[in-house]
ZADO-1210 file (C-alpha; in nm, 4 decimals, padded with zeros to 6 digits):
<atoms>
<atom x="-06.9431" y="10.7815" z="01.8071" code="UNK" pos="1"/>
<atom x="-06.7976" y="10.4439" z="01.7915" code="UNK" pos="2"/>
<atom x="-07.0491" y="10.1579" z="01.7180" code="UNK" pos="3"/>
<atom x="-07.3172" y="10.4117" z="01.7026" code="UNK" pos="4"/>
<atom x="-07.5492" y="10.4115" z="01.3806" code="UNK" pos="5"/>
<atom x="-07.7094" y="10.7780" z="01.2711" code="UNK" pos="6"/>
<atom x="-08.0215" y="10.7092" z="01.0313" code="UNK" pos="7"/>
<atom x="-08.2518" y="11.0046" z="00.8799" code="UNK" pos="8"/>
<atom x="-08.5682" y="10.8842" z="00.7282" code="UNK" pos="9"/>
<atom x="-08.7988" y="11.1057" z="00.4754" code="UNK" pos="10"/>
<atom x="-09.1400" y="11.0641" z="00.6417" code="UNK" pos="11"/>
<atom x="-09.3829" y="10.9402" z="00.3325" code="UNK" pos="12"/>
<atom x="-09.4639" y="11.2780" z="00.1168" code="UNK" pos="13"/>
<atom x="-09.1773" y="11.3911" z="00.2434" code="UNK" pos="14"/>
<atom x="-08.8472" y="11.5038" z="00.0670" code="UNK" pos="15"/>
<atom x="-08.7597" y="11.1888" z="-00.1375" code="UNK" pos="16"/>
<atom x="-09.0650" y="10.9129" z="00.0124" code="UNK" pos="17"/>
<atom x="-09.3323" y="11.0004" z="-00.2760" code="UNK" pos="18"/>
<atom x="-09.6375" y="10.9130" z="-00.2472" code="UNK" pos="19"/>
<atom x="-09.8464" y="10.8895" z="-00.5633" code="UNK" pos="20"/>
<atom x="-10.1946" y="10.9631" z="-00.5373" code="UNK" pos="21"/>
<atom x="-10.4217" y="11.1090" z="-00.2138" code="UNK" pos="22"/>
<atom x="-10.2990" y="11.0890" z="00.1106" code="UNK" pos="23"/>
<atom x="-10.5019" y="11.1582" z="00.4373" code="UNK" pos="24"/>
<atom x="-10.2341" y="11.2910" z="00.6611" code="UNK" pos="25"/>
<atom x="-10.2242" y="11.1387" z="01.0431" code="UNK" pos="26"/>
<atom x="-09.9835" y="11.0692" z="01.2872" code="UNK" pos="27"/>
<atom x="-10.0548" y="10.7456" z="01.3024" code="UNK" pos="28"/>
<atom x="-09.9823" y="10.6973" z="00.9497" code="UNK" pos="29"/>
<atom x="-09.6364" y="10.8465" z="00.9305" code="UNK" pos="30"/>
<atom x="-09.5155" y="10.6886" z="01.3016" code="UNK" pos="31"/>
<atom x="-09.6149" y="10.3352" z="01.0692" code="UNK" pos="32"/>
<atom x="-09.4527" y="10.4199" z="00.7388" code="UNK" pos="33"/>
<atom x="-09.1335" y="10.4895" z="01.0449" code="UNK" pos="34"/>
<atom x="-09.2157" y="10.1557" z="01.1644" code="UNK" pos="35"/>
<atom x="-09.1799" y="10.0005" z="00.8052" code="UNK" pos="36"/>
<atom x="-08.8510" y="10.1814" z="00.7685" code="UNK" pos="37"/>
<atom x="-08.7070" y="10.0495" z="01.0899" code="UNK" pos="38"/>
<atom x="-08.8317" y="09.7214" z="00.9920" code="UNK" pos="39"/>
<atom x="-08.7113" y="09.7209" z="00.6539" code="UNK" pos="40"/>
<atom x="-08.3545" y="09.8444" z="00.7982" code="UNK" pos="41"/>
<atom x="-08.4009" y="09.5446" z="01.0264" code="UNK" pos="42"/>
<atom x="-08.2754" y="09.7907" z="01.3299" code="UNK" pos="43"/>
<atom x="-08.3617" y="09.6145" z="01.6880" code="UNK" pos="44"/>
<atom x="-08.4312" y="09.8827" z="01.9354" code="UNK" pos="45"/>
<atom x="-08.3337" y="10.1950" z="01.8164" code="UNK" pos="46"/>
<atom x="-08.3232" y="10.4954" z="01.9901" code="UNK" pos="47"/>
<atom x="-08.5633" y="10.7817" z="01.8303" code="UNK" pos="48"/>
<atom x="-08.4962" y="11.1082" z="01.8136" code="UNK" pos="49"/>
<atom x="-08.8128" y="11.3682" z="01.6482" code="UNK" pos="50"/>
<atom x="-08.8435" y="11.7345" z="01.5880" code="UNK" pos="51"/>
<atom x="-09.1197" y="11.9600" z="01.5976" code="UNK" pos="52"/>
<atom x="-09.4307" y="11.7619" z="01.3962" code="UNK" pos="53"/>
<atom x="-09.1345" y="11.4609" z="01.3681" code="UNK" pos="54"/>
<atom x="-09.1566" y="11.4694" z="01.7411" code="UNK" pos="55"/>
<atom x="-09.5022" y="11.3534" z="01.7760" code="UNK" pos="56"/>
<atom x="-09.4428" y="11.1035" z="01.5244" code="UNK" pos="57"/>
<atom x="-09.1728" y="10.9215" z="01.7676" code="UNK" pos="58"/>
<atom x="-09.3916" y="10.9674" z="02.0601" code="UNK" pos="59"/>
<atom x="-09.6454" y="10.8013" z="01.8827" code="UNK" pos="60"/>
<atom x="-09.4210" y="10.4945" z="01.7660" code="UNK" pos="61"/>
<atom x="-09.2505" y="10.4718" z="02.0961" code="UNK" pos="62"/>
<atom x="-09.5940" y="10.4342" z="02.2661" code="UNK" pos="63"/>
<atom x="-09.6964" y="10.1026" z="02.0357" code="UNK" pos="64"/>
<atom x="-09.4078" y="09.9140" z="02.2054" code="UNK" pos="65"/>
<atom x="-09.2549" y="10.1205" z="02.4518" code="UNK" pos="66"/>
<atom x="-09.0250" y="09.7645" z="02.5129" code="UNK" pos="67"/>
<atom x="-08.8438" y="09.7872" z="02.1496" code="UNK" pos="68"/>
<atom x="-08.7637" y="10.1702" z="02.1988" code="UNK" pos="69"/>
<atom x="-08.5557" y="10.2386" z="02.4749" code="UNK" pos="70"/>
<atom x="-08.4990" y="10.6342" z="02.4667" code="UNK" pos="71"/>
<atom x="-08.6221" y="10.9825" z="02.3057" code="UNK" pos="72"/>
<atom x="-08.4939" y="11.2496" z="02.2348" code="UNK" pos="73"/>
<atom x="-08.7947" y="11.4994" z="02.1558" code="UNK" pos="74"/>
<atom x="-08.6314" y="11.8661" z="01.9794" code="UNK" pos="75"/>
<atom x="-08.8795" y="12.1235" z="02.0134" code="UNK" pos="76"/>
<atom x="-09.1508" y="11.8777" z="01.9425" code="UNK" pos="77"/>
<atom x="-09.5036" y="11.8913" z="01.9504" code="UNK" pos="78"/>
<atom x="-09.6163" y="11.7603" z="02.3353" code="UNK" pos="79"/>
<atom x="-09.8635" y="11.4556" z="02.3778" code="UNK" pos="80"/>
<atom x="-10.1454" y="11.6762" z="02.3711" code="UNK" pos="81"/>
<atom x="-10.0830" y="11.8038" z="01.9855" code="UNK" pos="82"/>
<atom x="-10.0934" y="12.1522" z="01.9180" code="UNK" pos="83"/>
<atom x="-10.3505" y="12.3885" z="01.7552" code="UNK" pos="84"/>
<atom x="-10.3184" y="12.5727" z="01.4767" code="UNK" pos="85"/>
<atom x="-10.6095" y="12.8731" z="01.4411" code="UNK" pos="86"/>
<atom x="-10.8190" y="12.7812" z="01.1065" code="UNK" pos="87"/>
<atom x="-10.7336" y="13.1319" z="00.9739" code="UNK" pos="88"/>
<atom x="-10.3905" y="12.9492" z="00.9222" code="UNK" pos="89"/>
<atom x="-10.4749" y="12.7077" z="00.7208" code="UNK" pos="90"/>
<atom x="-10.5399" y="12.8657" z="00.3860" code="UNK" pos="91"/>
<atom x="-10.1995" y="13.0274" z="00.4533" code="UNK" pos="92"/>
<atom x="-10.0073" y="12.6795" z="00.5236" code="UNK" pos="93"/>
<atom x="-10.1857" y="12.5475" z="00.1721" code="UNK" pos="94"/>
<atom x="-10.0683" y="12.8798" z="-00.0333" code="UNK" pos="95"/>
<atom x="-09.6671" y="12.7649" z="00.0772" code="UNK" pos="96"/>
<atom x="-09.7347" y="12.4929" z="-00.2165" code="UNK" pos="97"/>
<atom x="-09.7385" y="12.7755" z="-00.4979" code="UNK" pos="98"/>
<atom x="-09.6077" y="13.0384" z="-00.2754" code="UNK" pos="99"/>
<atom x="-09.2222" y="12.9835" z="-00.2183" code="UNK" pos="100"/>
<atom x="-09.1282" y="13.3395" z="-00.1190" code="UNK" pos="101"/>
<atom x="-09.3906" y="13.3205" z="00.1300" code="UNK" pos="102"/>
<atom x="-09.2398" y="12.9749" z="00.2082" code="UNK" pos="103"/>
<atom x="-08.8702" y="13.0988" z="00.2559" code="UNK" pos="104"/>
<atom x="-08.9991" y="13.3649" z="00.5117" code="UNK" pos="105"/>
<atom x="-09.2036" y="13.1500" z="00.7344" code="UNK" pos="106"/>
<atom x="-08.8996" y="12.9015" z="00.7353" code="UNK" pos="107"/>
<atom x="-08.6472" y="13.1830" z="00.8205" code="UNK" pos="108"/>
<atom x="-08.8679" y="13.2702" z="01.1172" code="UNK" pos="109"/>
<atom x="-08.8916" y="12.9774" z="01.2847" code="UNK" pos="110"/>
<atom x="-08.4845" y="12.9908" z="01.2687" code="UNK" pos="111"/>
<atom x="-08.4627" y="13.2815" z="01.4303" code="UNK" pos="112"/>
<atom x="-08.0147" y="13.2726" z="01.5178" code="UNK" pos="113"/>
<atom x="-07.8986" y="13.2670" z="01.2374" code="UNK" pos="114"/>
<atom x="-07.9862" y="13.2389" z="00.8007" code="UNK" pos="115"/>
<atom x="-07.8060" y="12.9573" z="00.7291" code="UNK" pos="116"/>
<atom x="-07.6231" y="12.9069" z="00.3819" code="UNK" pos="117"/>
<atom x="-07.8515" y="12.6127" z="00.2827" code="UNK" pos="118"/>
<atom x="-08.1539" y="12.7939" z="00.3397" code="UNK" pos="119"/>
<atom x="-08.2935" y="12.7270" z="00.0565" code="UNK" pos="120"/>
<atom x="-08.2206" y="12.3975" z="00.0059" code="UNK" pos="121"/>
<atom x="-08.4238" y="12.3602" z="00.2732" code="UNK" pos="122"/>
<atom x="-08.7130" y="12.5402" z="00.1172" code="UNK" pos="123"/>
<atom x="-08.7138" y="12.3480" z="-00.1956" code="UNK" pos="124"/>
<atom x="-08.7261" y="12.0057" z="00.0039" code="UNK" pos="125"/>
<atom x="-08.9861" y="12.1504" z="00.2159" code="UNK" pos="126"/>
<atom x="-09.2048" y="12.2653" z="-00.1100" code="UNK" pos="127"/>
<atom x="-09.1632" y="11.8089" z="-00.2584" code="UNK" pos="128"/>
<atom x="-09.3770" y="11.7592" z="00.0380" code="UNK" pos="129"/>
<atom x="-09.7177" y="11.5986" z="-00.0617" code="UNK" pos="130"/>
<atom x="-09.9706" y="11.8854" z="-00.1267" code="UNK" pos="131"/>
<atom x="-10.2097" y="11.7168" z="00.1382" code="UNK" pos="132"/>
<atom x="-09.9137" y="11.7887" z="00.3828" code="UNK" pos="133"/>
<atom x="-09.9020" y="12.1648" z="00.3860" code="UNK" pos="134"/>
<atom x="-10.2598" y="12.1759" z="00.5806" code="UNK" pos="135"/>
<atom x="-10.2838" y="11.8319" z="00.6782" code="UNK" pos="136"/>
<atom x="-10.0009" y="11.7669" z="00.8798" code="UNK" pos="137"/>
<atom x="-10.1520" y="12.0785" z="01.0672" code="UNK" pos="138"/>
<atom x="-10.5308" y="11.9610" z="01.1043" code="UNK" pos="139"/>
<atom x="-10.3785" y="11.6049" z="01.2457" code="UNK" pos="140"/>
<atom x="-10.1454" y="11.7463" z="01.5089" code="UNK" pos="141"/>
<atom x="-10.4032" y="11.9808" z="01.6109" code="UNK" pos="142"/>
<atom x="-10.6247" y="11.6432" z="01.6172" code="UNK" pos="143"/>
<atom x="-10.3931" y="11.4150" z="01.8281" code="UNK" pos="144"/>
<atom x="-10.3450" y="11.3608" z="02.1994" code="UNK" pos="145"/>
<atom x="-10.1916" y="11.0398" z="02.3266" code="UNK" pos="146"/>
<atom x="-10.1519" y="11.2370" z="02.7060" code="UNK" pos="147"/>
<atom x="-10.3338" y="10.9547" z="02.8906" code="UNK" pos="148"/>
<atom x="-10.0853" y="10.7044" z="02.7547" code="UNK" pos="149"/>
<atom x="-09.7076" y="10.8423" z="02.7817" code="UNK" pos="150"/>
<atom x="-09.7057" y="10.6871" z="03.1626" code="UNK" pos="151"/>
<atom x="-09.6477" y="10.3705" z="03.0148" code="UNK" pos="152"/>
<atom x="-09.3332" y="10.4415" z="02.8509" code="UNK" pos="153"/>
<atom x="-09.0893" y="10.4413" z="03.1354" code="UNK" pos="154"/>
<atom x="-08.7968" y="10.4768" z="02.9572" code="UNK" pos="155"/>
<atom x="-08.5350" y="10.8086" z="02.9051" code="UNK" pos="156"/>
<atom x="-08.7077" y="11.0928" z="02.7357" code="UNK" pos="157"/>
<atom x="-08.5475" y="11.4102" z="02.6862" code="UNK" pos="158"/>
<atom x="-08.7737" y="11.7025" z="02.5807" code="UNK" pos="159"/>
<atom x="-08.6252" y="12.0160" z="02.4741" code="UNK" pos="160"/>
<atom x="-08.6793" y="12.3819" z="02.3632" code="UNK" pos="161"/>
<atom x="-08.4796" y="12.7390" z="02.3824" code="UNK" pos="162"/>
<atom x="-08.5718" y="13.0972" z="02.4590" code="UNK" pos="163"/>
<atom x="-08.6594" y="13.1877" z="02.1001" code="UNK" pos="164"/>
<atom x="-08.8932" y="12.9172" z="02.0022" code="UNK" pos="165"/>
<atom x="-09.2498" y="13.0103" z="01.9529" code="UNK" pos="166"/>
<atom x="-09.4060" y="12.6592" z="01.8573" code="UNK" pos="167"/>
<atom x="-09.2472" y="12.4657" z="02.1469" code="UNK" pos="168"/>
<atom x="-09.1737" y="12.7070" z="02.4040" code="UNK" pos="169"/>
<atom x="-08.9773" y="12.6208" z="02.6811" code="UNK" pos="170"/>
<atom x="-09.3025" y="12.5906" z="02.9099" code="UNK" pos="171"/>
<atom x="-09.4861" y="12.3422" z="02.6805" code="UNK" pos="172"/>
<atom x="-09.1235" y="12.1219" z="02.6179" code="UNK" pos="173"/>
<atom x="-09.1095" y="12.1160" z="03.0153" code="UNK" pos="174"/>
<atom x="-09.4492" y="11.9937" z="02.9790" code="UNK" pos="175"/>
<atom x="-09.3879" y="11.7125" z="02.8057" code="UNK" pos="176"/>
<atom x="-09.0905" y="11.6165" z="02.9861" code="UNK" pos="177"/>
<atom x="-09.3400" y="11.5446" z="03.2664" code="UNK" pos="178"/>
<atom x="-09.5670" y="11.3723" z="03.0667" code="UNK" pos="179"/>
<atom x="-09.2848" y="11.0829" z="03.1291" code="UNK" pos="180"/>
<atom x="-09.2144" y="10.9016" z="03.3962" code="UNK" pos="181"/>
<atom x="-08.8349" y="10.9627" z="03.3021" code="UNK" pos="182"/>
<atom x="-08.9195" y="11.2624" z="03.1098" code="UNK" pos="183"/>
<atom x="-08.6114" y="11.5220" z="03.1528" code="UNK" pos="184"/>
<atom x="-08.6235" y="11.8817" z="03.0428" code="UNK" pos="185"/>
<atom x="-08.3042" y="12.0331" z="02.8716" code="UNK" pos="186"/>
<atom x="-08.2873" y="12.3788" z="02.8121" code="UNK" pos="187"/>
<atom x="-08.1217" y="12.4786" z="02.4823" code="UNK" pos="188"/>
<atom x="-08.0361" y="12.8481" z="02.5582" code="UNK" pos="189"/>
<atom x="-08.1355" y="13.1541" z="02.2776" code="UNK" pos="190"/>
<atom x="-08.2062" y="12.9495" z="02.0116" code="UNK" pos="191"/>
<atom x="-08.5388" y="12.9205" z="01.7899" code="UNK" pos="192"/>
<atom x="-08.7239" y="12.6044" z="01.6730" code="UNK" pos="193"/>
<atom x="-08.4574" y="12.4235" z="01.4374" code="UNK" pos="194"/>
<atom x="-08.1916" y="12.3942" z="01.7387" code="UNK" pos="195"/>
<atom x="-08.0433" y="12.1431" z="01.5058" code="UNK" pos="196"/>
<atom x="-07.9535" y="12.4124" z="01.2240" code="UNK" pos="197"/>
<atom x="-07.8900" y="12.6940" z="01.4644" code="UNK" pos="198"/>
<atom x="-07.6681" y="12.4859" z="01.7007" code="UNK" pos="199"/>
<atom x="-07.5763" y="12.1570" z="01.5591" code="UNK" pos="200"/>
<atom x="-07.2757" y="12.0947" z="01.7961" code="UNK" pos="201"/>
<atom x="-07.5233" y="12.1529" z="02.1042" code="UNK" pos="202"/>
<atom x="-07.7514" y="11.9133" z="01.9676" code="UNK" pos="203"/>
<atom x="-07.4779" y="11.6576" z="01.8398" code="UNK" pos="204"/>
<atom x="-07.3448" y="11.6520" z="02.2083" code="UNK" pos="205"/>
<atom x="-07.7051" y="11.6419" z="02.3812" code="UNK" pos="206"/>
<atom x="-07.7475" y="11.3060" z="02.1169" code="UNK" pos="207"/>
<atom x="-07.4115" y="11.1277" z="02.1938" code="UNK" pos="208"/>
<atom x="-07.4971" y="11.1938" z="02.5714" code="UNK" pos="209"/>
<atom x="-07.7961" y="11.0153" z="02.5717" code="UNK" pos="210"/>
<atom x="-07.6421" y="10.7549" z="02.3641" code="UNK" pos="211"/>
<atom x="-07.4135" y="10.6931" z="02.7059" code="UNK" pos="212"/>
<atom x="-07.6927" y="10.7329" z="02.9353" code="UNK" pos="213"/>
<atom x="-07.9267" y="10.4990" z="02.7249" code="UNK" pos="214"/>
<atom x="-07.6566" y="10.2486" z="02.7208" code="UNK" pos="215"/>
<atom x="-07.6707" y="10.2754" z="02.2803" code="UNK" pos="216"/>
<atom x="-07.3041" y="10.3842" z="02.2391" code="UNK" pos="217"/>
</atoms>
């Protein structure tokens, strides 16, 4: 669109953001190393837009100064309440950092649609992730609940999900739609948990929508 700036961040330990030494994974950490980005980019009041664990991320941001951010867009993300993962998982989630077959499948699953060409690009940036990551990110989210909060933030929020998605299932994106006092639920149709892989034209339009309706175009 026109006058319309699209940014992608690695999270730090993710993809290309190293991190040298320990990390203690936390949402609060990542939504400030997004902060520091933004900052650094010297971007005014962008609007955010998070998926799955990057979802909570955003919400968590957004919340710190609900005035600078003036819209989300929340794909299949994690609601304000976090979500639990069983502790049987997490020796699984830790053996993804040596096990990249066992990688590739979980990936593929949570795609559901369709195998898309690149999948395993997408498997070898998911494996430069900081070893903390691969359990950690899991023990925060299933740690973090900013529920009694999202009232404040009174501006657009779009919370999404499809049939096929197991993690963010249409119930729990509607959910956090009402979490928000302009929390809107958007039904993506039979699609998994990556609607942005599985139907990137459906999510490009949902984006430059609420870049109208935000007033960000």
């Amino acid at each position: 669109m026109p006058g319309a700036r699209l940014v992608a961040p690695d999270l730090p330990g993710f993809g290309a953001s190293t991190i040298y030494g320990s990390l203690e994974p936390s949402v609060a950490f990542y939504a400030g190393g997004l902060l520091n980005f933004i900052d650094g980019l010297g971007l005014e009041r962008p609007l955010l837009v998070g998926h799955s664990f990057g979802g909570a991320v955003v919400t968590e941001l957004a919340l710190t100064d609900p005035e600078r951010f003036p819209g989300m867009l929340l794909l299949n993300s994690a609601s304000p309440t976090g979500l639990h993962t069983p502790g049987y998982l997490y020796p699984v989630l830790e053996s993804y950092l040596q096990d990249r077959r066992g990688l590739r499948r979980s990936l593929r699953r949570l795609i559901h649609t369709q195998n898309p060409a690149y999948l395993d690009e997408l498997v070898d940036e998911a494996r430069m992730m900081h070893p903390a990551g691969f359990s950690g990110n899991a023990r925060a989210l299933s740690g973090w609940d900013v529920s009694d909060l999202t009232r404040r933030y009174t501006n657009p929020v779009l919370a999404t999900s499809g049939d096929r998605d197991t993690l963010a299932p249409p119930s729990a994106a509607r959910r956090t739609a009402g979490a928000f006092p302009q929390g809107r639920y958007v039904h993506l149709g039979d699609v998994g948990h990556s609607p942005q892989i599985e139907s990137p034209v459906l999510v490009w339009s949902l984006l430059l929508r609420f870049l109208r309706e935000t007033g960000q175009e």
